[in-house]
Kinemage of the C-alpha trace (Angstrom):
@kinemage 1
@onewidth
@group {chain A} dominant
@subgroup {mainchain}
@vectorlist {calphas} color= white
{ca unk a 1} P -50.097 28.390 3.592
{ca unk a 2} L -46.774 28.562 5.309
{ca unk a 3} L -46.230 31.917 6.719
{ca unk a 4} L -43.890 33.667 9.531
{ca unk a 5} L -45.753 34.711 12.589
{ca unk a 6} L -45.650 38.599 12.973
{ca unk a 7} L -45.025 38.391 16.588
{ca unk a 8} L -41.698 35.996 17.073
{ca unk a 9} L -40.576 35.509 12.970
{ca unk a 10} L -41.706 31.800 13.647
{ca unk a 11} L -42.514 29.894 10.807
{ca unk a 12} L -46.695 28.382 11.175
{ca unk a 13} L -49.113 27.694 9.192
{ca unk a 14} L -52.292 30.354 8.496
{ca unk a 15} L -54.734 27.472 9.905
{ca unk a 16} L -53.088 26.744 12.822
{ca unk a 17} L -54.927 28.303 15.817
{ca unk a 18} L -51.560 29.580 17.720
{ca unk a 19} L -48.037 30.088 16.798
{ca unk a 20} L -46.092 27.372 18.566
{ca unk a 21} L -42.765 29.455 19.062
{ca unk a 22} L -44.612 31.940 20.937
{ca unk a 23} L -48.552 31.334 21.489
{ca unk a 24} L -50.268 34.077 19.796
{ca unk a 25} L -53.591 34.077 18.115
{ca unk a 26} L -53.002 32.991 14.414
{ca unk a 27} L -55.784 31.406 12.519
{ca unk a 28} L -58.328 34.439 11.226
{ca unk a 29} L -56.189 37.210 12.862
{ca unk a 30} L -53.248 37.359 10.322
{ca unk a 31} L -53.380 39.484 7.014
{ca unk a 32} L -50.991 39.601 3.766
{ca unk a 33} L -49.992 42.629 2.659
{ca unk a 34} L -50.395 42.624 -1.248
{ca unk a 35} L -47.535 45.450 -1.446
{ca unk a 36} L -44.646 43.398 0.556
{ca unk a 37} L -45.957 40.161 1.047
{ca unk a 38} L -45.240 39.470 4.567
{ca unk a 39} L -48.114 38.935 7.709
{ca unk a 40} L -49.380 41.298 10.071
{ca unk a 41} L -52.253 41.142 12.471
{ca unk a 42} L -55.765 42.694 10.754
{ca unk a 43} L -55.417 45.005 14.313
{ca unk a 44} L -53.630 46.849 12.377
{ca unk a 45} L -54.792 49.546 9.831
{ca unk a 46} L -51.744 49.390 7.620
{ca unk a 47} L -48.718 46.997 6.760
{ca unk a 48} L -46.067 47.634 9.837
{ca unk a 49} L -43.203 46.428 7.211
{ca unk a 50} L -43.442 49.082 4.235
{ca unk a 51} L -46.401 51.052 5.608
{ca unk a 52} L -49.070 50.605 2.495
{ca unk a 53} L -51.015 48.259 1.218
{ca unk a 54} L -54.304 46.722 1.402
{ca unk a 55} L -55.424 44.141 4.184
{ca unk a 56} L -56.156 40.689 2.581
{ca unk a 57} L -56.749 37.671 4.600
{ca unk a 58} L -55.566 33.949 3.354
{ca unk a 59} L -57.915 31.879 2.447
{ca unk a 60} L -57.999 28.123 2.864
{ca unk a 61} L -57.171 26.359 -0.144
{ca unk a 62} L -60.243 24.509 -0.399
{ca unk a 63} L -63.663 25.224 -1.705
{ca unk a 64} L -66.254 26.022 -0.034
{ca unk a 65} L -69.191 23.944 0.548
{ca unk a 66} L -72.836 25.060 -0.155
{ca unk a 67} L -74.754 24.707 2.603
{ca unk a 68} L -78.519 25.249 2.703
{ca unk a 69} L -80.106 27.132 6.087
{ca unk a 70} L -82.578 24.533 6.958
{ca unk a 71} L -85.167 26.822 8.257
{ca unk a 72} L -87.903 25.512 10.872
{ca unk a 73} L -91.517 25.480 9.905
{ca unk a 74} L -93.290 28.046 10.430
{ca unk a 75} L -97.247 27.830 11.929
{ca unk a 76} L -99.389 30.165 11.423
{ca unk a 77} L -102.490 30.170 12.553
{ca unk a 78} L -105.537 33.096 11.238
{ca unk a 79} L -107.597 34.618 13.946
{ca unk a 80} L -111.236 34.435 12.448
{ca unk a 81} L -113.904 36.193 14.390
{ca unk a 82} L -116.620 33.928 13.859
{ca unk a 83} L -115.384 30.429 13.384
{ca unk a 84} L -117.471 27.358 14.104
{ca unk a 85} L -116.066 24.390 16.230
{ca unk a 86} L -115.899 22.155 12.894
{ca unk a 87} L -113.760 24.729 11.472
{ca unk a 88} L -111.916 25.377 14.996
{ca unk a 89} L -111.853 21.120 14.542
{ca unk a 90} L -110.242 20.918 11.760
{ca unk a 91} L -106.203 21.163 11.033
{ca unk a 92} L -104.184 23.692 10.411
{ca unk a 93} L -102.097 24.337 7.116
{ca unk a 94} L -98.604 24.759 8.050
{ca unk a 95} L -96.475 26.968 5.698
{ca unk a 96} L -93.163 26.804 5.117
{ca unk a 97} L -91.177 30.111 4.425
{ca unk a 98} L -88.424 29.199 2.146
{ca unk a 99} L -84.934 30.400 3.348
{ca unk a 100} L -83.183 33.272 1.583
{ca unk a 101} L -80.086 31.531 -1.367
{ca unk a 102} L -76.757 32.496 -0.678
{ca unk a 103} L -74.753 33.384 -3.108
{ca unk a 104} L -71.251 30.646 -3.737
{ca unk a 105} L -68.016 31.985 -4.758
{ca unk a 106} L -67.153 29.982 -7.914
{ca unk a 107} L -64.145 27.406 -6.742
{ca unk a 108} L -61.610 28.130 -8.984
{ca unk a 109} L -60.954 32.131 -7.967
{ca unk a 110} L -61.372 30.709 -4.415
{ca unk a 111} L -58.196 28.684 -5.469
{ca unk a 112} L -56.159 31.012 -7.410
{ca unk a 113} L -56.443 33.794 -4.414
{ca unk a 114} L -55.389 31.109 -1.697
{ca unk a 115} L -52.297 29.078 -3.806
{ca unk a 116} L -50.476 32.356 -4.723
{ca unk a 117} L -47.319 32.834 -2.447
{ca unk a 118} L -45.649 35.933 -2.023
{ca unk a 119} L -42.987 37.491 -4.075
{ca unk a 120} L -41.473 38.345 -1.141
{ca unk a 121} L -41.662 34.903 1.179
{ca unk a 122} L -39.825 33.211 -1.296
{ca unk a 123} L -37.457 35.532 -1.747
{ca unk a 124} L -36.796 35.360 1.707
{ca unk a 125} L -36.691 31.844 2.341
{ca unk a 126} L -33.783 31.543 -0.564
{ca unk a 127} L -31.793 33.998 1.293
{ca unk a 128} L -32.289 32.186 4.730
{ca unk a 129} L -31.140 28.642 2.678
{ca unk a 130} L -28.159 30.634 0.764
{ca unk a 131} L -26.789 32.129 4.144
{ca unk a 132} L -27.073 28.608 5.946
{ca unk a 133} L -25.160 27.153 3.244
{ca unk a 134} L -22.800 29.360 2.960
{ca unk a 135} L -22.110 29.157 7.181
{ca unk a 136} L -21.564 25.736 6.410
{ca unk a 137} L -18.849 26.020 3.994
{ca unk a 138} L -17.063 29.042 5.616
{ca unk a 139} L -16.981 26.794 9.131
{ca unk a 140} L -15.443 23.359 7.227
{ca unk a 141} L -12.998 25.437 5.598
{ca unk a 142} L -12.041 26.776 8.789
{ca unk a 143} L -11.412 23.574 10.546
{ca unk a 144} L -9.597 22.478 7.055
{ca unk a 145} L -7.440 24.979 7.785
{ca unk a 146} L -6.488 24.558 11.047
{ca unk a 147} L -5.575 20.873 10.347
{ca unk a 148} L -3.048 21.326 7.974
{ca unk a 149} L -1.570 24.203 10.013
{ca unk a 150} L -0.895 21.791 13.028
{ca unk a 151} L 0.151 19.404 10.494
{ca unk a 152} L 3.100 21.634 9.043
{ca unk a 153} L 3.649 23.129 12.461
{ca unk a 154} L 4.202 19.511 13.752
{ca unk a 155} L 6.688 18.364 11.339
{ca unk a 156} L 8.895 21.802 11.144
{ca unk a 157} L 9.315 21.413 14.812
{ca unk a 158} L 10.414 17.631 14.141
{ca unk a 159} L 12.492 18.486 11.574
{ca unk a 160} L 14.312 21.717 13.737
{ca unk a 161} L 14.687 19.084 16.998
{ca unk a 162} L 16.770 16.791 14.360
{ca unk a 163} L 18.891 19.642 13.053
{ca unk a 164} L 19.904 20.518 16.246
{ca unk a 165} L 20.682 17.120 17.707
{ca unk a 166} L 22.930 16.375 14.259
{ca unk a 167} L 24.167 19.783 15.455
{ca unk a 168} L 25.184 19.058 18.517
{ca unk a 169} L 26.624 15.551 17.285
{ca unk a 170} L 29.467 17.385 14.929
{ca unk a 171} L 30.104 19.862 17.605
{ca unk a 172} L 30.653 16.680 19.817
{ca unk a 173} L 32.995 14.798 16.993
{ca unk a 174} L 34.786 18.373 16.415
{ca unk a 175} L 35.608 18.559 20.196
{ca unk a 176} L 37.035 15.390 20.401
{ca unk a 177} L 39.017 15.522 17.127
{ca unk a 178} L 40.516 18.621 18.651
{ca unk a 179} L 41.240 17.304 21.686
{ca unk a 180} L 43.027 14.748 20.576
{ca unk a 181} L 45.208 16.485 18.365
{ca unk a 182} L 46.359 18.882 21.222
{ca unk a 183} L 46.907 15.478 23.548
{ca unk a 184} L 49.409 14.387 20.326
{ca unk a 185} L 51.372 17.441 20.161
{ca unk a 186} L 51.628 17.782 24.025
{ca unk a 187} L 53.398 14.483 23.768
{ca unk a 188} L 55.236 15.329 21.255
{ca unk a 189} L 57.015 18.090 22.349
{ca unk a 190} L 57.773 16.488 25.855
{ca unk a 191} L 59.883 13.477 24.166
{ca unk a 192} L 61.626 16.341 22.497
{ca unk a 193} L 62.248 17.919 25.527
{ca unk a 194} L 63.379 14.157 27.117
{ca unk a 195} L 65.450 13.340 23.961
{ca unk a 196} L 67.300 16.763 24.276
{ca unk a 197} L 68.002 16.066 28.047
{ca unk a 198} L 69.633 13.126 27.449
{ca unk a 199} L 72.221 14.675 24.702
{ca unk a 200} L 72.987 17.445 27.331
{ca unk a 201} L 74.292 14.674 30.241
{ca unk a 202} L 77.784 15.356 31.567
{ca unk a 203} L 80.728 12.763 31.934
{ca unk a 204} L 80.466 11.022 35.195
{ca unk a 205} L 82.940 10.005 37.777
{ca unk a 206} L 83.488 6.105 38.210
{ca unk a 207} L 86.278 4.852 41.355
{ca unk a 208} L 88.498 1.787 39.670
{ca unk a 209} L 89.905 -0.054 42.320
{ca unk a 210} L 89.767 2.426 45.041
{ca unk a 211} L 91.572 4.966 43.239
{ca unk a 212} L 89.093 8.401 42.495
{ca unk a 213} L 89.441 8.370 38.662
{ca unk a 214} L 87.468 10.831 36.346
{ca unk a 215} L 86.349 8.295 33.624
{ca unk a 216} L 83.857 9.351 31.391
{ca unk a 217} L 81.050 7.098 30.406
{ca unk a 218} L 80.522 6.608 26.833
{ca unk a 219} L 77.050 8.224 25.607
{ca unk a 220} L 74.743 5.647 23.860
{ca unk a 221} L 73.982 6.870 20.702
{ca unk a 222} L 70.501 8.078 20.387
{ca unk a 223} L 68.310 6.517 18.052
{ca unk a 224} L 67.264 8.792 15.678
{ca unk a 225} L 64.559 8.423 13.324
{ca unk a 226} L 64.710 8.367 9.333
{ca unk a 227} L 63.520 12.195 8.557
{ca unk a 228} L 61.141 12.017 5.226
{ca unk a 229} L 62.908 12.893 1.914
{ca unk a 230} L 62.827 16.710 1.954
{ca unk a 231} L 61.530 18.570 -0.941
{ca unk a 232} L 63.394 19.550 -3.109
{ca unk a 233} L 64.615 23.791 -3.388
{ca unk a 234} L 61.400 25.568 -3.167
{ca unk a 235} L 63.250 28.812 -5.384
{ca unk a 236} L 61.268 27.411 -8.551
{ca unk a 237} L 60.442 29.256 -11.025
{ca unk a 238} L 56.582 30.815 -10.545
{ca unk a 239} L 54.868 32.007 -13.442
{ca unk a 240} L 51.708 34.872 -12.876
{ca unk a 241} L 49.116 31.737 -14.565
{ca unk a 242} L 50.585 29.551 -11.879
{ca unk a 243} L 50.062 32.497 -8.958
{ca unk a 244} L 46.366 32.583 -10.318
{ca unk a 245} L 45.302 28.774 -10.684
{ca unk a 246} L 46.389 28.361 -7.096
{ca unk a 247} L 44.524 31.720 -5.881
{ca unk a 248} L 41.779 30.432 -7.427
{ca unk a 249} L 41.625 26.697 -5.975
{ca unk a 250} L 41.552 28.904 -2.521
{ca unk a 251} L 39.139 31.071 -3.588
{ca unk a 252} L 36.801 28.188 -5.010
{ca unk a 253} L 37.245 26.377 -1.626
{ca unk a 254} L 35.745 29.323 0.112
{ca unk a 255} L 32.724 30.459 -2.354
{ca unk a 256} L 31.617 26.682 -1.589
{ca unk a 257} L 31.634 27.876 2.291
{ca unk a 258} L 30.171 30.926 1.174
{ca unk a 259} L 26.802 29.376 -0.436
{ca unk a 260} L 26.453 26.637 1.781
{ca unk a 261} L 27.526 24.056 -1.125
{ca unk a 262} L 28.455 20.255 0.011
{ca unk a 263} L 29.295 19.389 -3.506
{ca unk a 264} L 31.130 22.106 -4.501
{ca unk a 265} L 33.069 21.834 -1.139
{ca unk a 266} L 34.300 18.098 -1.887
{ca unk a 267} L 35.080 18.661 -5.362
{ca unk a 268} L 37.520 21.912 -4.222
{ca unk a 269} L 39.550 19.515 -1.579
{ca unk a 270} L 41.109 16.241 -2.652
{ca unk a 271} L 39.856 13.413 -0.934
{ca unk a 272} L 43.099 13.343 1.714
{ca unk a 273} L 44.417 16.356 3.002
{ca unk a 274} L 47.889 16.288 4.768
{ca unk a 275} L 46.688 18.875 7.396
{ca unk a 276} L 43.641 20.801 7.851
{ca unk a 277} L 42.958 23.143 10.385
{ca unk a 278} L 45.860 21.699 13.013
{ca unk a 279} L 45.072 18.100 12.126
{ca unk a 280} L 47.148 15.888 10.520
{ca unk a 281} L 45.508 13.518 7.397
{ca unk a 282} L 42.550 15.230 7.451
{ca unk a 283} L 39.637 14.038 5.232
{ca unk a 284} L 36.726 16.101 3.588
{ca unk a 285} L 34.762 15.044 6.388
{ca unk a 286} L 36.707 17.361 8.685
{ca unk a 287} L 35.917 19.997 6.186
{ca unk a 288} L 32.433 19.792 5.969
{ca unk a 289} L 32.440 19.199 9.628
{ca unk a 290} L 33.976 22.779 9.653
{ca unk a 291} L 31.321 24.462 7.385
{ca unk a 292} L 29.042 22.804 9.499
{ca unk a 293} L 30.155 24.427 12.486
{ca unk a 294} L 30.585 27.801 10.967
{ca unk a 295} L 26.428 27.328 10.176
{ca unk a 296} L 25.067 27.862 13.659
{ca unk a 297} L 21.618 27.612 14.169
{ca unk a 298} L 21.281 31.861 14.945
{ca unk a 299} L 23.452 32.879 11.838
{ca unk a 300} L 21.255 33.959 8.738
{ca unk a 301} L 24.362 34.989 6.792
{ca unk a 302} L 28.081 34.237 6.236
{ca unk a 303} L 30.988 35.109 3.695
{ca unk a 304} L 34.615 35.401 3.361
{ca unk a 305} L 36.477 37.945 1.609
{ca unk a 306} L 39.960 37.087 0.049
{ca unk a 307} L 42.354 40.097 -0.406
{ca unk a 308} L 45.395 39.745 -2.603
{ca unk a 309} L 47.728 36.826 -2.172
{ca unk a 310} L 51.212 37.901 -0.145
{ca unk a 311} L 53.063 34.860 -0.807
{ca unk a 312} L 53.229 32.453 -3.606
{ca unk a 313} L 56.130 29.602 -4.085
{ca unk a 314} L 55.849 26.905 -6.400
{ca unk a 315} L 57.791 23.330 -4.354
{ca unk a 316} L 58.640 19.976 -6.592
{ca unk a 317} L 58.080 17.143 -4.076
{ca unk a 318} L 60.348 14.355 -3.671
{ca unk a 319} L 58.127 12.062 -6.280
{ca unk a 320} L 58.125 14.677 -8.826
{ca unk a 321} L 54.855 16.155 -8.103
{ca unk a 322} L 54.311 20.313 -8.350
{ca unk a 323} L 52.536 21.955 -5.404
{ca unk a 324} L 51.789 25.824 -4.492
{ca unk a 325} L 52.282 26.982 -1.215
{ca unk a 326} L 49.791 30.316 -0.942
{ca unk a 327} L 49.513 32.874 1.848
{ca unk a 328} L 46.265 35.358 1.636
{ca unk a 329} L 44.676 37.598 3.625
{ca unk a 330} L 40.819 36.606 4.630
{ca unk a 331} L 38.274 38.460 6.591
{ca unk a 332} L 35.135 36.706 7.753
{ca unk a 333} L 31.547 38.546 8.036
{ca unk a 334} L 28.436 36.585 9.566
{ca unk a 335} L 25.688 38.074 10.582
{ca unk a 336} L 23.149 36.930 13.560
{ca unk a 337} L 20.253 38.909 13.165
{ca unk a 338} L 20.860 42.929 13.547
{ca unk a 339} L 24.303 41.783 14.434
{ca unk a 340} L 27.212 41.556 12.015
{ca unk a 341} L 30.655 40.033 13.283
{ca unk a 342} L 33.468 41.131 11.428
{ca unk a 343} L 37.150 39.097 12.086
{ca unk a 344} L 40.420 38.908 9.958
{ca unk a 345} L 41.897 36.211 9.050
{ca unk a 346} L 45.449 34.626 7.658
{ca unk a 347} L 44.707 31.530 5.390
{ca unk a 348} L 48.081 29.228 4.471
{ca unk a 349} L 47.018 26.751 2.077
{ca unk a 350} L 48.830 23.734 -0.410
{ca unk a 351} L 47.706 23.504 -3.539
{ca unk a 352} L 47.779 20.909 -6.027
{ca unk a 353} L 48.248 21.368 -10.000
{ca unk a 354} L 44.610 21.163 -10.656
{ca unk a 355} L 43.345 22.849 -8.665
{ca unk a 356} L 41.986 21.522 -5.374
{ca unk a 357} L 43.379 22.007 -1.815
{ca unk a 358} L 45.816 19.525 -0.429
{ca unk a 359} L 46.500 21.512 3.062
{ca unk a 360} L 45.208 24.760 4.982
{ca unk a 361} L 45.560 25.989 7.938
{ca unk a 362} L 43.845 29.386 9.179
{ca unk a 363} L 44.948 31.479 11.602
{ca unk a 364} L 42.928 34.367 13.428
């Protein structure tokens, strides 16, 4: 029978003559307590584990054989006080004393004793199995775990690295665009400033045949280029629905911004805008290119507030087309972390008849 040793908890077997996890005496020196069902040494008078019980030693789970004492002869010889030498001649009679049976414990109790296994043993070894297993699971779980974590961890921080370089990219086109611009209007306004020069020149002197002589020199005319066909009186007519559709075209543009809406944003522009932001023939690139920039990667929230428009004229263009020129008042809230940013704004914008945003420019 399998059993744990009382001394180290190592499981052995009741023949074996030590315990091989720590070398005590085990064969004929280990009881079972009938109360708890766990070993103890028979040195001691009672079970050490629940302190009752009676002492019962295993038994082999075999029978035992019957053995018979083979006893030696036994001579004995009578003392006789007168005994001839024929008689003193003749052999002796050896008798045999017949050994005393032993009484055989019938097999089958023998059996029955030595095959019964504690309640408790097994009870124990199920618990040992249960708590192994359930090491087992708890560990690959663990390590599960920890896989996917790295796995997620791995591809946010991918994901964050490209943000920032696509970032970093429209900052980089933004930049330039604006650059540029300023470069245009820099030039600009110095061949305004050369053109006027040259109207301001004064009549020179010129000497004809050696005689001083104040002749002026004629002026060449200055080229000057076609203007575009003005619009026509912008004193229109305004009506309070017209006012509203064109507060509202603003207002969608903006609520796009607001929510962080690429769709919305290109359907509330048309797809050419004469000016946007200081540039001229703007596209909804530039726009989104703008929303993009307002987006940084520390803001966690952003809106604009529209007050009530302060100017509103309706202007028939040259082709016959009705626009809205609008004026409102904007304030702009974002908020990085604890810290809120608040800034006014003046928004100018061109709208078109319906609805969407031909021109704006906004000025802090």
């Amino acid at each position: 029978m399998i059993l744990n040793c009382p001394e180290c908890g190592h499981k052995v077997s009741d023949k074996a003559p030590v315990c091989p996890g720590c070398g005590i005496e085990i064969s004929g020196h280990v009881l079972i307590c009938d109360e708890c069902g766990k070993a103890y040494f028979d040195s001691e008078r009672t079970c050490p584990h629940c302190h009752r019980g009676r002492k019962s030693k295993p038994e082999p789970n075999v029978a035992k054989a019957e053995t018979v004492a083979e006893a030696a002869p036994i001579v004995v010889t009578p003392i006789k006080e007168d005994v001839s030498e024929a008689e003193e001649e003749a052999p002796r009679v050896a008798e045999v004393v017949a050994p005393e049976p032993e009484i055989v414990v019938p097999m089958k109790e023998k059996v029955a004793v030595v095959s019964a296994t504690p309640i408790g043993q097994e009870d124990n070894d199920d618990d040992d199995s249960e708590e192994g297993s359930n090491r087992s699971v708890f560990f690959i779980s663990f390590i599960i775990a920890a896989l996917i974590l790295a796995t997620m961890l791995y591809f946010y921080k991918d994901a964050t690295d490209k943000q920032q370089a696509q970032q970093q990219a429209d900052y980089a086109v933004v930049d330039s665009t604006e650059k540029a611009t300023e470069e245009v209007a820099e030039k600009q306004e110095q061949d305004a400033v050369a053109t006027e020069e040259i109207d301001t020149v004064k009549p020179q002197l010129v000497v004809a045949r050696g005689e001083e002589k104040p002749v002026e020199v004629a002026e060449k005319p200055v080229e000057q280029k076609e203007e575009p066909q003005k619009e026509k009186p912008e004193n229109v007519t305004i009506t309070d629905k017209e006012k509203q559709t064109s507060f509202q075209s603003v207002r969608k543009f903006f609520l796009a911004i607001n929510s962080k809406n690429e769709t919305a944003l290109r359907s509330s522009t048309t797809e050419k805008l004469s000016s946007f932001r200081g540039k001229a023939n703007a596209s909804r690139i530039d726009v989104l290119s703008f929303m993009k920039d307002l987006y940084q990667a520390d803001v966690t929230n952003l809106n604009w507030h529209l007050g009530q428009a302060s100017s509103v004229k309706k202007v028939v263009t040259a082709d016959g087309k009705t626009e809205y020129r609008i004026t409102i008042p904007a304030r702009r809230v974002i908020e990085r972390g604890s810290i809120k940013s608040d800034r006014k704004f003046t928004v100018t914008a061109t709208t078109t008849a319906d609805g969407k945003v031909k021109a704006m420019e906004i000025g802090g």
